[in-house]
Residue, then its C-alpha position, 0 to 999 in steps of 0.5 A: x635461829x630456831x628455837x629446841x622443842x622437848x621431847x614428848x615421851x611416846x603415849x604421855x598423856x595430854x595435861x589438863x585442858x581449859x574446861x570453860x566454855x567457848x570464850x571464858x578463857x578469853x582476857x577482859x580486862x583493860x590493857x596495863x599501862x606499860x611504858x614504851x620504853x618497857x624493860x625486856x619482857x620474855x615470850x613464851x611459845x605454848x604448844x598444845x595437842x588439837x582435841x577437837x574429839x575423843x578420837x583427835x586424843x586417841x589419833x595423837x596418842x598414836x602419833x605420839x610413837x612416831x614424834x608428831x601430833x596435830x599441834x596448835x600453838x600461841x605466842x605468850x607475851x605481856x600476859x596474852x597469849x596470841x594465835x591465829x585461826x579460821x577467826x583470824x588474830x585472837x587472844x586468851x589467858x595463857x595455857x588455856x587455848x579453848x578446845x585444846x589440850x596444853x602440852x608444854x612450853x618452850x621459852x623464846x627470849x625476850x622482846x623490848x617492845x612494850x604492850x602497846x607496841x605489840x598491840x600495834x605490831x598485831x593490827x599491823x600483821x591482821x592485814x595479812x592474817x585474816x580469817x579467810x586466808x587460813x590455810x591447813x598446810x601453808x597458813x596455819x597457827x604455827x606459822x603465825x607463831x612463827x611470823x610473830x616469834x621472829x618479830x619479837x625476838x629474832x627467833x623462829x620457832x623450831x623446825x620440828x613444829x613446823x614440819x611434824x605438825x604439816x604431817x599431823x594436820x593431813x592425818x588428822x584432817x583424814x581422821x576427822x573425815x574418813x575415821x580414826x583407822x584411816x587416820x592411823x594408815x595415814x600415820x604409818x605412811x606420813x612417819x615413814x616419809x619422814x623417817x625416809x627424808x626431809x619433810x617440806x610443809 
């Protein structure tokens, strides 16, 4: 079953973002020795706001009113937090996606799998998660958080990320390319479908 996302109060302002630079976010430290037979271990999905541009942050807060936003999201297990991207599979600390702005958290359950394991499982999914099939609407992080939420523990992520973040992308995706105005008009329009019906991404 789909997991509960909290609600953002309309026009709260973004948490603090990583400021480092492109990669010193990025874990370099050997992988533990985690037995496989680890005991459970919990996962954690992390959401954040997109902040690609100052006028990304000004766009969500405006989608803010309406209950959605351009999201990215990560799968924290055994201290990794893992997404996928144009890059394909990656992996950072925790809560400190580059180029993101942090939102909140929402706890998964628990996986019995041990570090190792999931590193296994990873190499497995890269076969299908590759860069190049990265796709806005269809195959983006939060179906690969999705995919990979369920794998662990049975548990999707929850409906309103998959369906208002398909929304938040488009606006935001006519943002980037015709200017933020647009991107509001988009806004209004995409609300009101939602509002009027289900939305299917």
């Amino acid at each position: 079953p789909p997991a509960s996302l909290p609600q953002r109060a309309p026009g709260r302002p973004p948490a603090a973002r990583c400021s480092g630079a492109m990669g010193a976010c990025m874990e370099t430290s050997p992988r533990p020795a985690v037995p496989l037979d680890a005991k459970p271990a919990p996962v954690t999905l992390h959401i954040y706001d997109v902040y690609a541009s100052s006028a990304m942050l000004v766009l969500n807060r405006v989608l803010s009113v309406w209950g959605s936003g351009a999201f990215h999201a990560g799968v924290e297990v055994h201290g990794k937090e893992w997404s996928f991207g144009r890059n394909g599979i990656s992996y950072c600390r925790p809560r400190c996606a580059h180029g993101h702005s942090y939102l909140q958290a929402v706890p998964m359950g628990k996986t019995r799998l041990s570090a190792h394991r999931v590193e296994d499982m990873i190499k497995t999914m890269r076969d299908t998660w590759r860069g190049w099939r990265y796709d806005l609407m269809t195959k983006n992080c939060c179906h690969f958080a999705d995919e990979m939420c369920n794998a662990l523990t049975g548990t999707r992520v929850p409906d309103q990320l998959m369906s208002l973040a398909a929304a938040g992308a488009v606006i935001a995706s006519a943002a980037d390319m015709v200017g933020l105005k647009a991107g509001v008009a988009a806004a209004r329009g995409a609300m009101t479908g939602l509002r009027s019906g289900p939305h299917s991404s």
